[in-house]
N, CA, C and O of each residue as an XYZ file, in Angstrom:
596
protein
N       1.491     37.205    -45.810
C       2.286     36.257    -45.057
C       2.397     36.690    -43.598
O       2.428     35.936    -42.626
N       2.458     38.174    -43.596
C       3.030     38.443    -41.879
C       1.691     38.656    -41.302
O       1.750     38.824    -40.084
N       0.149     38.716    -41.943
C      -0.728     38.506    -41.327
C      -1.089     37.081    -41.049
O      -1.374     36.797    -39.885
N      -1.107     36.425    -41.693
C      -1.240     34.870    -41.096
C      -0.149     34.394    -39.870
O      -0.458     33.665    -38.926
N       0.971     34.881    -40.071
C       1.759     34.784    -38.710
C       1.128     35.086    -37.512
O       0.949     34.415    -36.495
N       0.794     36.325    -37.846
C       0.141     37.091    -36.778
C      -1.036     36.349    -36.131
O      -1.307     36.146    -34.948
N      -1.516     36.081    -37.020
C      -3.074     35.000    -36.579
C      -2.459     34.217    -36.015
O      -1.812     34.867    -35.195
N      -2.183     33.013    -35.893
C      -1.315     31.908    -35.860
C      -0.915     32.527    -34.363
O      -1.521     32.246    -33.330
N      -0.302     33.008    -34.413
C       0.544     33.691    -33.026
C      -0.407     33.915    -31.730
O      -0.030     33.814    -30.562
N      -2.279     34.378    -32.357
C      -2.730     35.099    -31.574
C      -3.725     33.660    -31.344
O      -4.549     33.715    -30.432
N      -3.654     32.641    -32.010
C      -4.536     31.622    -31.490
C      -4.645     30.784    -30.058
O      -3.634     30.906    -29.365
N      -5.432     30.161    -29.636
C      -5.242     29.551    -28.868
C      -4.906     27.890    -28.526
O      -4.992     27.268    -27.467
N      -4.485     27.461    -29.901
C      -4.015     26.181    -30.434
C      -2.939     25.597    -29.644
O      -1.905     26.253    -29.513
N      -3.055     24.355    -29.056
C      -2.057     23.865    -27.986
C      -1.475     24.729    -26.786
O      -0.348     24.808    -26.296
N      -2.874     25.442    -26.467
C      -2.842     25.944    -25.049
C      -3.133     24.671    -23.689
O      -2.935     24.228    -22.558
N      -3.483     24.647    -24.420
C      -4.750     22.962    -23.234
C      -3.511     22.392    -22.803
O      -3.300     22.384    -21.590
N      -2.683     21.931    -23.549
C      -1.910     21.037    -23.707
C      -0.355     21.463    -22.477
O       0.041     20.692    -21.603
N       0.153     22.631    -22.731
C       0.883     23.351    -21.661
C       0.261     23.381    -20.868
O       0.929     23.017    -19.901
N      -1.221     23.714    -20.419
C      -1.519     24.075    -18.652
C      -1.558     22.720    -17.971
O      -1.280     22.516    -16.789
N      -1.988     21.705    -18.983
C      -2.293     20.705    -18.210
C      -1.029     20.417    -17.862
O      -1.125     19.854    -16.771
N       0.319     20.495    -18.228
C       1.388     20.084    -18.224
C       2.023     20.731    -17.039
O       2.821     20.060    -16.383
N       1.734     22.069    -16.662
C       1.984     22.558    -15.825
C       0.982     22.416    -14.611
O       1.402     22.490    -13.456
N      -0.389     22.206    -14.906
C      -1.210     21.753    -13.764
C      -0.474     20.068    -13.067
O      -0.075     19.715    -11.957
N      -0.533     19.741    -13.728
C      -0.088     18.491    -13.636
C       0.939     18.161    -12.280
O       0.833     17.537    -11.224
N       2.342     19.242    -13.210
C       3.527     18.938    -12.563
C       3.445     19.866    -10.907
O       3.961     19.480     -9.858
N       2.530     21.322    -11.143
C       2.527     22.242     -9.897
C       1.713     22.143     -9.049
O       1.836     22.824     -8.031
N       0.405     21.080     -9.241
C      -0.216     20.839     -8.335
C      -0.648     19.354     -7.975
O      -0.708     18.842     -6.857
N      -0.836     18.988     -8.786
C      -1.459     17.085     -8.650
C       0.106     16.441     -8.008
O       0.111     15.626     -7.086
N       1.139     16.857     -8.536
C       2.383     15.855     -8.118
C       2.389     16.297     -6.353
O       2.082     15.581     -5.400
N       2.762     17.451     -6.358
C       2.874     17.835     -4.434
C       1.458     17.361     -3.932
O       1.647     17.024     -2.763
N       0.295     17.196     -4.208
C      -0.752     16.643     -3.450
C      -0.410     15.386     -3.147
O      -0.333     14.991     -1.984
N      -0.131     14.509     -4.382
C      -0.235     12.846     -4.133
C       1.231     13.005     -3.873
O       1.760     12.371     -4.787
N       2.352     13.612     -2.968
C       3.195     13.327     -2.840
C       2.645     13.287     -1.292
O       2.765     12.293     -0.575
N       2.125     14.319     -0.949
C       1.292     14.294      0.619
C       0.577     13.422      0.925
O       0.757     12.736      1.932
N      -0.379     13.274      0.115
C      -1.153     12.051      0.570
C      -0.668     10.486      0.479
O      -1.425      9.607      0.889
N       0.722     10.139     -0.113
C       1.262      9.101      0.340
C       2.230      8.966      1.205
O       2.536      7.957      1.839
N       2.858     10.331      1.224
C       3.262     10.741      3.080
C       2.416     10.693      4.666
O       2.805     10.281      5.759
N       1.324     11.206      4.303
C       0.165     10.975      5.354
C      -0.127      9.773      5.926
O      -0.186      9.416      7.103
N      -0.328      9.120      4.727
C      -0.636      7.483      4.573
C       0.322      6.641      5.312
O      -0.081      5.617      5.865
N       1.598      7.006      5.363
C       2.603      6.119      6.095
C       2.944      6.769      7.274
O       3.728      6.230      8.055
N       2.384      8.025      7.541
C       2.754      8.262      8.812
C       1.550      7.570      9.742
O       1.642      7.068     10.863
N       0.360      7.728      8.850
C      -1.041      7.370      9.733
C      -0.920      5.817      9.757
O      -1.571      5.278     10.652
N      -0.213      5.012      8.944
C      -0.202      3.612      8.931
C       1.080      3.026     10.270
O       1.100      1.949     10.865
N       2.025      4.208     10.390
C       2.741      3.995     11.599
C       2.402      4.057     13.269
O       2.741      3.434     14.276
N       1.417      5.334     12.883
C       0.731      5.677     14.218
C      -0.459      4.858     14.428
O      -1.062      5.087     15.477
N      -0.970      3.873     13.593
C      -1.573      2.872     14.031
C      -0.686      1.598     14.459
O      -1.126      0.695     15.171
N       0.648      1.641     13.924
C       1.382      0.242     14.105
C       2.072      0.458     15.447
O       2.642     -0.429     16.082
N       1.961      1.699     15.798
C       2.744      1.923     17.543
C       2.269      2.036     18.834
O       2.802      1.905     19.937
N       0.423      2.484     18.219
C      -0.676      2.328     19.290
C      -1.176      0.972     19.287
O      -1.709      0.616     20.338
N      -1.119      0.077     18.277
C      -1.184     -1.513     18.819
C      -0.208     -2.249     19.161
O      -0.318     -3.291     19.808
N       1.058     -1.652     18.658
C       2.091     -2.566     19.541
C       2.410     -2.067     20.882
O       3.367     -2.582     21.460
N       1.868     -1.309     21.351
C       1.663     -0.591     22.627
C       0.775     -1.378     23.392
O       1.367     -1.974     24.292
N      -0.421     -1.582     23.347
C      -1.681     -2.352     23.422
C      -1.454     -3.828     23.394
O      -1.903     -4.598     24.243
N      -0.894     -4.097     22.599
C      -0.212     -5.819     23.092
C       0.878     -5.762     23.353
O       1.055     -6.861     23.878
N       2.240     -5.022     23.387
C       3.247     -5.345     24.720
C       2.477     -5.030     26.061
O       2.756     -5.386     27.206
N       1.708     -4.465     25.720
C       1.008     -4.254     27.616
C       0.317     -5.382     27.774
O       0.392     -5.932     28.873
N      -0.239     -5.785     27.061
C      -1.467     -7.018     27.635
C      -0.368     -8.360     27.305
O      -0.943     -9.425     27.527
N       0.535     -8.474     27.006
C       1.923     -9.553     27.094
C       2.411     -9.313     28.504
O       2.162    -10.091     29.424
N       3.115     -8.209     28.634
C       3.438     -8.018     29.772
C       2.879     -8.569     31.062
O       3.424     -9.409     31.777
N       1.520     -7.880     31.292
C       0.498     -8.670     32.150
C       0.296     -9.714     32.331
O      -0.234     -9.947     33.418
N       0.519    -10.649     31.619
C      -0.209    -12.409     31.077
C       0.980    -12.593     31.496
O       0.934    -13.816     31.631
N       2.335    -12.211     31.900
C       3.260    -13.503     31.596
C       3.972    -13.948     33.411
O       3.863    -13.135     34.329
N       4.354    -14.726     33.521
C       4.544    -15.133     34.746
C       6.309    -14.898     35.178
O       6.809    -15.399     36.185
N       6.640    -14.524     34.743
C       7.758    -13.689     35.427
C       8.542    -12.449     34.873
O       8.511    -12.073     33.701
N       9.041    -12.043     35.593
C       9.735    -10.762     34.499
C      10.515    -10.624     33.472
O      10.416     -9.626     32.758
N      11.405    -11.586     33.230
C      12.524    -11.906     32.438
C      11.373    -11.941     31.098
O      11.387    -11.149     30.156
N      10.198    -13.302     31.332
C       9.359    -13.950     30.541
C       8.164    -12.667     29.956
O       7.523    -12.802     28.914
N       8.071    -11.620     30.750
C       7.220    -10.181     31.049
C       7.709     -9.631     29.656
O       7.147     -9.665     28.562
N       8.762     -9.183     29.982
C       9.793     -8.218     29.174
C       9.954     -8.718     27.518
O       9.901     -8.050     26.486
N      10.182    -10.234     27.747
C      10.518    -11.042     26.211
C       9.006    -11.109     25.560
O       8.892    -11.266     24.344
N       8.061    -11.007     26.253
C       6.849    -11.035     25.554
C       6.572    -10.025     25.197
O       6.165    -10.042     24.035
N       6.599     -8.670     25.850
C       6.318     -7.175     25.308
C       7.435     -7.070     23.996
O       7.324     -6.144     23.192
N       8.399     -7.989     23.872
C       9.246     -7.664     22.841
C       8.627     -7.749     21.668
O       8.396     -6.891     20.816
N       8.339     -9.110     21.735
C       7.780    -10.015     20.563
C       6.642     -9.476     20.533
O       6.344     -9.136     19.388
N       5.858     -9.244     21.308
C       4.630     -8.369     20.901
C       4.553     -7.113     20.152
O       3.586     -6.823     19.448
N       5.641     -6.333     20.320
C       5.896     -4.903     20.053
C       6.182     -5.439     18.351
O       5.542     -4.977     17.407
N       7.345     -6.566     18.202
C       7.984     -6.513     16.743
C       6.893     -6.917     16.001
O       6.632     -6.382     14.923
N       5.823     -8.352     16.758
C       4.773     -8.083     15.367
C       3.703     -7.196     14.795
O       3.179     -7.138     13.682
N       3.468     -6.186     16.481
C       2.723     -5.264     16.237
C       2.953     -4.654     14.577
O       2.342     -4.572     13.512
N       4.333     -4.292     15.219
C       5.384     -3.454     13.858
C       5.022     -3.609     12.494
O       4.449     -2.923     11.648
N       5.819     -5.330     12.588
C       5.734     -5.812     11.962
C       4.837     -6.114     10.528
O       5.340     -6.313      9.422
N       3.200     -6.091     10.889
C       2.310     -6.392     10.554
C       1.570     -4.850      9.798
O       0.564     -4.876      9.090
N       2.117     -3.961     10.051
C       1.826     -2.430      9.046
C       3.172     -2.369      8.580
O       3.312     -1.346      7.911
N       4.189     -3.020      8.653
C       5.187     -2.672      7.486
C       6.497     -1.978      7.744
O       7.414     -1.746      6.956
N       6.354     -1.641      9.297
C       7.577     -0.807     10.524
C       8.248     -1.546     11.038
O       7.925     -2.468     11.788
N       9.490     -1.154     10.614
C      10.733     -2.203     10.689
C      11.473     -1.989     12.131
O      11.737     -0.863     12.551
N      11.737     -3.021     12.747
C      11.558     -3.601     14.317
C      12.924     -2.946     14.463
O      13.693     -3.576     13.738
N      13.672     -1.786     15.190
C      14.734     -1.507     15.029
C      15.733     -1.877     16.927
O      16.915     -1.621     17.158
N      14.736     -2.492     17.886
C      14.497     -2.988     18.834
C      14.981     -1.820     19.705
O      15.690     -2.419     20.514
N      15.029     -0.684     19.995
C      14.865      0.667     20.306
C      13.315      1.062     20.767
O      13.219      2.061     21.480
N      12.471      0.572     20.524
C      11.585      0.693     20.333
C      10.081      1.236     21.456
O       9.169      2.053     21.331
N      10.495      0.274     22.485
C       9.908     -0.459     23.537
C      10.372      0.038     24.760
O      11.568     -0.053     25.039
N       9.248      0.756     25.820
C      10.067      1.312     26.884
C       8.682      0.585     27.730
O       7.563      0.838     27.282
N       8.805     -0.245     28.857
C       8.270     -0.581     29.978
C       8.304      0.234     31.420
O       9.398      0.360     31.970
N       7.366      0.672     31.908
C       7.826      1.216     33.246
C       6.860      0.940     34.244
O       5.685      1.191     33.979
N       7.205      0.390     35.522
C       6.115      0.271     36.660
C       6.085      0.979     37.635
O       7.225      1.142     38.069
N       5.287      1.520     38.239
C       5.342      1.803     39.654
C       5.201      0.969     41.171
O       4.109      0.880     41.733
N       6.569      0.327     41.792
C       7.112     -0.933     42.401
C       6.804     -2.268     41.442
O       6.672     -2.296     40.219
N       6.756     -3.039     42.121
C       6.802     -4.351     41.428
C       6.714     -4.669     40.545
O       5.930     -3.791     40.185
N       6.877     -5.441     39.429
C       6.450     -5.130     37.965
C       4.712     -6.088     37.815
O       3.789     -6.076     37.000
N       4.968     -6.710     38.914
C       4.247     -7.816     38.113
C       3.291     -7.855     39.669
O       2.691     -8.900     39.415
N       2.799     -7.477     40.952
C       2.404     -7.327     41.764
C       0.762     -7.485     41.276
O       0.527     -7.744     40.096
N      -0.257     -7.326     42.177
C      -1.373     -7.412     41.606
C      -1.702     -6.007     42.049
O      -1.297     -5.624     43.147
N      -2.355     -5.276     41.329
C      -2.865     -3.668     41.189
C      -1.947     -2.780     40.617
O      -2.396     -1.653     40.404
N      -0.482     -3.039     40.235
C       0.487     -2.446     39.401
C       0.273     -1.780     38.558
O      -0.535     -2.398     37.865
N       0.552     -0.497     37.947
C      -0.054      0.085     36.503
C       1.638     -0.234     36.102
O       2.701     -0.391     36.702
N       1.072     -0.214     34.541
C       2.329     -1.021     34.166
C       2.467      0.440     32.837
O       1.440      0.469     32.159
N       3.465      1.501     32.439
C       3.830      1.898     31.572
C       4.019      1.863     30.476
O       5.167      2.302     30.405
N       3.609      1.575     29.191
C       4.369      0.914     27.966
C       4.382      1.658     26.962
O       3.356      1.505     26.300
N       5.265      2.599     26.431
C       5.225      3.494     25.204
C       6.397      2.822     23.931
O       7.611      2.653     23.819
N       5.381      2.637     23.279
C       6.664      2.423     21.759
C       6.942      3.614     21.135
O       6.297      4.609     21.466
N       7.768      3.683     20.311
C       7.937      4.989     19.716
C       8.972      4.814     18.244
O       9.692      3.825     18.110
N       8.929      5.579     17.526
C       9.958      5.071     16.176
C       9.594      6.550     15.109
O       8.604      7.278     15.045
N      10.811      6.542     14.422
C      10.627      7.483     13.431
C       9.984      7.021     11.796
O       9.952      5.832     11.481
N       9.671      7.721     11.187
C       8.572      6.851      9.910
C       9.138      7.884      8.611
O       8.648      8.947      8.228
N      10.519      7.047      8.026
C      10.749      8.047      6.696
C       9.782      8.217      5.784
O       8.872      7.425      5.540
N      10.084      9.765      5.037
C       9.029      9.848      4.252
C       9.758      8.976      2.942
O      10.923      8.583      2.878
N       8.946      8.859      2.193
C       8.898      8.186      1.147
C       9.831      9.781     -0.032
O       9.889     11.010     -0.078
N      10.447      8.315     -0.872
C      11.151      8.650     -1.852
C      12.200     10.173     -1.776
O      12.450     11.169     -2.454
N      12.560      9.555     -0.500
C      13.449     10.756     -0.405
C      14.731     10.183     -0.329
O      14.695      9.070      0.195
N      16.227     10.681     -0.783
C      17.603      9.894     -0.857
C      17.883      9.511      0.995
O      17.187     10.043      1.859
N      18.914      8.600      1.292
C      19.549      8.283      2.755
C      19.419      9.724      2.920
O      18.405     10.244      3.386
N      20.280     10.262      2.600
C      21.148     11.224      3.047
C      19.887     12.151      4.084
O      19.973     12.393      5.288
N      18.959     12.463      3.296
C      17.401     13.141      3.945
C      16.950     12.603      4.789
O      16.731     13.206      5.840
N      16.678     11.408      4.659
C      16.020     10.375      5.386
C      16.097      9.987      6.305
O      15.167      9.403      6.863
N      17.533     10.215      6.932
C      17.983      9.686      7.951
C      18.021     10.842      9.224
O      18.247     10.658     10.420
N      17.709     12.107      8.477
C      17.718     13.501      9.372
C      16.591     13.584      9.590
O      15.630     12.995      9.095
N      16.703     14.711     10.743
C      15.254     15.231     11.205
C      14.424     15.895     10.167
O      13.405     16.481     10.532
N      14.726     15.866      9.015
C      14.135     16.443      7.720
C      13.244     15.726      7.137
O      12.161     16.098      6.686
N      13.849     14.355      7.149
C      12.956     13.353      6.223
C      12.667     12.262      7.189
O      12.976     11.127      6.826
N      12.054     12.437      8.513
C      11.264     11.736      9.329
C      10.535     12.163      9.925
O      10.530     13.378     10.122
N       9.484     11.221     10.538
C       8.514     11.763     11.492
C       8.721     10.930     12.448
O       8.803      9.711     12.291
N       8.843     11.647     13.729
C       8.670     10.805     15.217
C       7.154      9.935     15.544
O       6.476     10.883     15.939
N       6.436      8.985     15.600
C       5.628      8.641     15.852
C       5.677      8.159     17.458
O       6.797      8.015     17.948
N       4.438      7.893     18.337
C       4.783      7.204     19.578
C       3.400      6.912     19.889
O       2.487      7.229     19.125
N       3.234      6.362     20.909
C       2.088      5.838     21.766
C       2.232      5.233     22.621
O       3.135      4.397     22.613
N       1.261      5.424     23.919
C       1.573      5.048     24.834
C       0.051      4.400     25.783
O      -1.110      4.804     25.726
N       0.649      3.287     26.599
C      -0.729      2.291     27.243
C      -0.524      2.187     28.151
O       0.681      2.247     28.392
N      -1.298      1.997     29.147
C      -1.423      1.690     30.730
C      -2.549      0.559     30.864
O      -3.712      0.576     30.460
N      -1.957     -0.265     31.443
C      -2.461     -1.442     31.877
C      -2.065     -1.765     33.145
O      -0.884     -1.605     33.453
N      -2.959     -2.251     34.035
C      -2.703     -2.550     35.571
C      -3.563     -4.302     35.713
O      -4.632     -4.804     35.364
N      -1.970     -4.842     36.639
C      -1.923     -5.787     37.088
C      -3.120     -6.352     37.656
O      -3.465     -5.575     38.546
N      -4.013     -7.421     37.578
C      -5.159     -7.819     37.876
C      -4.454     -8.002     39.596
O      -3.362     -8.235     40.114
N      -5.985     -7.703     40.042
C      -6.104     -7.782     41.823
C      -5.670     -9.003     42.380
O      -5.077     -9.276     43.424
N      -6.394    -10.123     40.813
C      -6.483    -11.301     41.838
C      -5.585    -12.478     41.488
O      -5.905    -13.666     41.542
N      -3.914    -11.752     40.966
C      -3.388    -12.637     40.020
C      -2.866    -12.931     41.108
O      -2.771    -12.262     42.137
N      -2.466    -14.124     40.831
C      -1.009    -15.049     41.392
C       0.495    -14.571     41.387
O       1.241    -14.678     40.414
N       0.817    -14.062     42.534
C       2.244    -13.668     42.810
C       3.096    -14.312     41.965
O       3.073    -15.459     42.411
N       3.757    -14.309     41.127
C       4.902    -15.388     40.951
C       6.100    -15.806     42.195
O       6.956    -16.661     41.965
C-alpha cells in the first residue's frame, strides 16, 4: 500500500494542467493586459495628431477669428471623437505669432489629453497612476495670398 502511494506521489499526472494554470495567469494575462494598454494609448496619439492637423487647417480656412477659433473646436472634438477620446474641451491650445489670421502667420495648434488605462477602478484612473498624457502639435501658416478679413 505505502509503495503505491509512493508511486502515485512520484508521478507526473496532472502536472500539465497546474503550469498551464500558472502560465496562463503569470504570463499571458500581464502581456494582453499591455497590449490592450498600448493599443489605446497608440489609438489616442493618433486621435491628437489629427485633431491637431484639422484644427489647424480649420483655423486657416475660416474668415474671422471668433469663426477661426469655433472651427478648430469642432475640428479638434471630431478629430477626438472619431478614435473614441472623449472631448473634455480642455483640449485645444491655438497660438500665433501677431495677427491670427494675417497672410504668412504660423499659426500654433497643440491638442493634448490624458488616455486612462483600461480596467482600472476611478479611484486609479483619475491619478497620475492610471493615465497617460498624450499631445501633438501642428504648424500651419497663413497663405501669402489670402484675403485680409
Amino acid at each position: 500500500m505505502r509503495q503505491r502511494l509512493l508511486q502515485r506521489l512520484r508521478g507526473d499526472d496532472g502536472a500539465a494542467v497546474v503550469e498551464f494554470v500558472v502560465l496562463v495567469v503569470l504570463v499571458i494575462v500581464p502581456i494582453a493586459y499591455a497590449v490592450i494598454a498600448v493599443m489605446s494609448v497608440q489609438s489616442a496619439a493618433y486621435a491628437v495628431t489629427q485633431a491637431a492637423r484639422e484644427a489647424a487647417r480649420a483655423f486657416t480656412q475660416a474668415d474671422g477669428l471668433a469663426e477661426a477659433r469655433s472651427a478648430a473646436r469642432m475640428a479638434t472634438r471630431v478629430a477626438l471623437a472619431d478614435q473614441g477620446v472623449p472631448w473634455r474641451g480642455d483640449e485645444l491650445r491655438v497660438d500665433c505669432d501677431g495677427s491670427c489670421l494675417a497672410p504668412g502667420t504660423s499659426i500654433r495648434v497643440s491638442v493634448s489629453t490624458r488616455v486612462r488605462l483600461p480596467f482600472l477602478p476611478d479611484s486609479l484612473a483619475d491619478s497620475t497612476v492610471g493615465a497617460v498624457p498624450v499631445s501633438a502639435v501642428h504648424l500651419a501658416v497663413i497663405d501669402d495670398y489670402r484675403d485680409v478679413p
